[in-house]
Structure formats: C-alpha cells, structure tokens
N, C-alpha and C positions, 0 to 999 in steps of 0.2 A: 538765219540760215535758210528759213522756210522761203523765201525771196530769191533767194541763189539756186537757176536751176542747174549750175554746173557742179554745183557740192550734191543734190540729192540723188542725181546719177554715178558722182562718185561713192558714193554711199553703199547704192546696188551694185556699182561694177565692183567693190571691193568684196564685198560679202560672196562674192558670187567665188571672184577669185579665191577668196579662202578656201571653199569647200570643192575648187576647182573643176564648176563648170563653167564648160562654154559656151552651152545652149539652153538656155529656162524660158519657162513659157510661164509668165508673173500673172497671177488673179489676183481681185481685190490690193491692187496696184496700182497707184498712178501718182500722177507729176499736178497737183493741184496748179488751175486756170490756165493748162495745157491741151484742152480739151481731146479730141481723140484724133486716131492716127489714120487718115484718109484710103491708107490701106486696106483697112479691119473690113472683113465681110459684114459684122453688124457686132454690137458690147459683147459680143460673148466667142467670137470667131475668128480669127484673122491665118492667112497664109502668106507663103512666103516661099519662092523659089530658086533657090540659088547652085549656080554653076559651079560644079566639084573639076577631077579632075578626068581627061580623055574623054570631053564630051557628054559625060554624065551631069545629071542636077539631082538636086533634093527638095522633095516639098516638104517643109516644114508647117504642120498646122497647129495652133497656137488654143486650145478649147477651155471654153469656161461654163461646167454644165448648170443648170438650175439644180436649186437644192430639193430636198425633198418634202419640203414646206409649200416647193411653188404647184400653180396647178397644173392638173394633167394636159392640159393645152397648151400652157409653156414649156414644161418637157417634150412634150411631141413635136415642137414646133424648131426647138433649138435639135432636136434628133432629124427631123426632119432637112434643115439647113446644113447639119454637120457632113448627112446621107448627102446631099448635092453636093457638097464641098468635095468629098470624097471622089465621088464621081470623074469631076472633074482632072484631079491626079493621071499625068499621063505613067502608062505601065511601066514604062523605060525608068521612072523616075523614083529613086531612094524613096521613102514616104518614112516619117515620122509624126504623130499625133500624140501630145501632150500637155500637161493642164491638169486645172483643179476639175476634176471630173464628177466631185460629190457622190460618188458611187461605191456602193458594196458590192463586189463582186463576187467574193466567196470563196469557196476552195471546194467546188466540185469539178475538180480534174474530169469523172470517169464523164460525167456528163457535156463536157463543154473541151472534148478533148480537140485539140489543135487551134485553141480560144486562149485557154485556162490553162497553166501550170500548174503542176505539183505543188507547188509550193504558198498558195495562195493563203488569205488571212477571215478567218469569220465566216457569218453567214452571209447571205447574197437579200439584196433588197429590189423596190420594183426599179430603182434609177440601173442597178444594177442588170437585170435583164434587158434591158433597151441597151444598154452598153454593149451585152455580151454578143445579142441578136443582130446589131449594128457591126460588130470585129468579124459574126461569122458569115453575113453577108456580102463583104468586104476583103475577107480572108487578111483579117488581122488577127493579134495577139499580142495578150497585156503580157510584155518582159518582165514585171516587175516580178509576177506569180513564176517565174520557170527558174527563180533562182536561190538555194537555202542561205537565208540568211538568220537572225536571229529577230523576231518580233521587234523589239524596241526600231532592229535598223532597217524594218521594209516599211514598218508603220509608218504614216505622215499624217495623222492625225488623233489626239484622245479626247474623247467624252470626258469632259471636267465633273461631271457629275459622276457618271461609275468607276473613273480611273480606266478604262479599257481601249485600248489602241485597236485602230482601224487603219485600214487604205484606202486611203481617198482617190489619191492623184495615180495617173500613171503614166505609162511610154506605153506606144500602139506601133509596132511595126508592120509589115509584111511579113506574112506567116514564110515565105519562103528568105527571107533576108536571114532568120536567127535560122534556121533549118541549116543554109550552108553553112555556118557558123560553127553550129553547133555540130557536126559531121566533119568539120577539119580539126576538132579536138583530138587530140594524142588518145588513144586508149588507156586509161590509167593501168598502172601496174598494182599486183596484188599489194605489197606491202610500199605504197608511194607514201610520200608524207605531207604532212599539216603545209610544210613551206612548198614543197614540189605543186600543189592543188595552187597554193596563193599565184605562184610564180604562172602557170597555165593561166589560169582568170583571167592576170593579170596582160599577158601577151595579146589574150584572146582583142580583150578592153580598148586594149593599146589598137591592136589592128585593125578594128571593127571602127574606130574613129577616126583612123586615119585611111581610111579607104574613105567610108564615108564624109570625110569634111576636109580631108587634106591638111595640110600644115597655114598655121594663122600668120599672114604676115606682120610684121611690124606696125605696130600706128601709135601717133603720137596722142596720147593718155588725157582725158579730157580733165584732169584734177593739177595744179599746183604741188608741187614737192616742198611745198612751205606749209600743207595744209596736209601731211601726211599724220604727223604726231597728232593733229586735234581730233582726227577723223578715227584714227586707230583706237585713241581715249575712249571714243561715243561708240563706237562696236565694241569693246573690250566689258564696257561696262555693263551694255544691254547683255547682252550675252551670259553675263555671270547673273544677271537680275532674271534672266527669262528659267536659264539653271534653279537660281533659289526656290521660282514659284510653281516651275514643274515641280520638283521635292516636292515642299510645303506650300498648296495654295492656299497662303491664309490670305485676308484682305491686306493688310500690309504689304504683303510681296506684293501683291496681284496691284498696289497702288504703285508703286516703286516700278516695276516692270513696266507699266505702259505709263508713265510720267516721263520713262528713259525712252520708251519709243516713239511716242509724240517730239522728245528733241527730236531725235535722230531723222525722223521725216521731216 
C-alpha cells in the first residue's frame, strides 16, 4: 500500500471526512519520495489563494512552528518569515492561519485582550509570546480560545508523561472577521436552552463557512469504491487502538497502536 500514492491520500481524505473538515493544514505529514510542493514558501510555511464568491478570496496559510527545543534563531527566523507572509495578505482578503503552531498561549484574557479569549487553556510559554505579539501586530486572534468548550475538546495535544492536555495548534483569523460574527448573534434569552445555544452555534458555523468558502462542487473522488471496505477496516482499527493507548499507555498498546499506523501510512 506504501507504493500506492492514490490509497494514502485516500486515507487523509477519509479521515478528514469523518470528522468533517474541509480545510486542514497537515504537519509532520507527507507522501514519502513525493518530495515537496513547489508552492510552499519554505518546510514550515506555505499559502494559498483562493477565489470565493462576488469577487472575494481567501488567503489560506498553512504554518508549522519550531518546537520549543529548537534554537532561538530558528524561532525567530520562522516568526520572522511567518511576519512577511502575513504582510503580504491583501486587506480585501478572508485571512485564515493554521497549523501545528507548538505554542502555549495561555489564558490571560485581561492581558492579551482582542488576541486571547476567555476561554483559553494553561500557562503561556516563550513560543507562546512570539505567537501572541505576532496576532497583535497583525490584528489577529486564536478562535480556538473565545469558545467554551470542554478541555479534553479544545485540547489537541497531551504530555504523555504528566497526562496534561495542552493547545498546541490553532485558527488565526482577522480580529474584525469573528467581531461581526460575533455581534450578529441573537441576544440570548434569560431562560434559553441547552438545545436553543446548540442550534445558534450551530447556524453561526454553518454561515461563517459558507460565506467564507461557498458551496464545494462535485469531483470525482481519487479512491476506488472497491477499496472502500479495506480502507474503512485500517481507520476503524487504528482508531480503537489509538483509543486503548490514550486510556492505558502501557507498552503493549503503545506497540499495537503505531504497528496499526505504520500500515496505514
């Protein structure tokens, strides 16, 4: 299968479908001895421009930040490149920034207000400050933090050693894009309900995607409908295995779990 590069993009485009996005920006990803994509500003950066509807586009940029292992030279250098990238975004144009961004950002709302949400997770680190000082130069803001959800579902990352969930990755918008967003919401009523909040979200979600991306037309699916069942097998399975080793990371799962991901790539 590792031969077939029309099975391991069916693999991504499935997964992706399941959990029903239509826009991911993949780190520590790729299509072995497909080397890279001519587009890419440089391994860590790439953009992308695309024609919505009446005239509008959207830059999409795609970031992959250094961890906090690497040096402060290469931090500054990818912050740096990220700052020119930015730049360049014409104003007329949607902006979305997302990616593994390796950063703490924190939950100092009062400090980093029209940056930072409410709702943000942990303490803030130094990858974290270059993040923040970068969104308020730029008059961005991490979405993830302005939304109550519950830990386990804003988390995208845990320290396997203390069990503690962090957020890594995020969406960077235009501080004025979630603004009117967020000002055409209904006034909640005193006594509204658990389903009436869902049912709002959910409109909001709805609309906000399809302003911005419009409706996806038809295309003819890069995978075989004879290779649906083997493919569903090898997601279904990793999936319950990656399950067992969150629970219990004994060595056993943890061997079973990436023996199932190695197929599957």
């Amino acid at each position: 299968m590792s031969n077939r590069p029309e099975w391991r993009t069916t693999l991504v485009a499935r997964e992706l479908a399941r959990y029903k996005v239509d826009i991911a920006a993949l780190s520590e990803t790729r299509f072995s001895e497909h080397g890279q994509l001519e587009e890419g500003i440089n391994d860590r950066l790439m953009s992308l421009r695309l024609p919505l509807r009446r005239d509008q586009f959207a830059t999409i940029i795609s970031a992959y930040a250094p961890p906090m292992t690497s040096s402060n030279a290469t931090k500054d250098k990818f912050y740096e490149d990220l700052h020119a990238l930015l730049a360049t975004a014409l104003k007329a144009d949607k902006l979305i920034v997302l990616g593994d961004l390796n950063t703490r950002a924190g939950a100092d709302h009062a400090a980093w207000q029209g940056v930072l949400g409410p709702h943000g997770l942990g303490g803030c680190n130094d990858n974290g400050l270059l993040l923040l000082q970068t969104c308020t130069e730029h008059r961005l803001l991490l979405t993830n933090t302005f939304f109550r959800l519950p830990t386990r579902e804003k988390a995208t990352w845990m320290n396997p050693r203390s069990r503690r969930w962090h957020m890594l990755n995020y969406v960077l918008v235009r501080s004025n894009e979630l603004a009117k967003r967020l000002a055409n919401l209904p006034v909640a009523d005193t006594y509204i309900s658990v389903e009436d909040h869902w049912c709002q979200m959910r409109a909001t979600i709805q609309s906000t995607a399809l302003d911005v991306l419009g409706r996806a037309r038809h295309q003819h699916q890069d995978w075989s409908d004879d290779n649906v069942a083997a493919i569903n097998a090898l997601l279904v399975e990793k999936n319950q295995l990656h399950k067992a080793y969150v629970d219990h990371p004994t060595a056993a799962n943890k061997a079973d779990f990436y023996r199932s991901r190695r197929l599957v790539q």
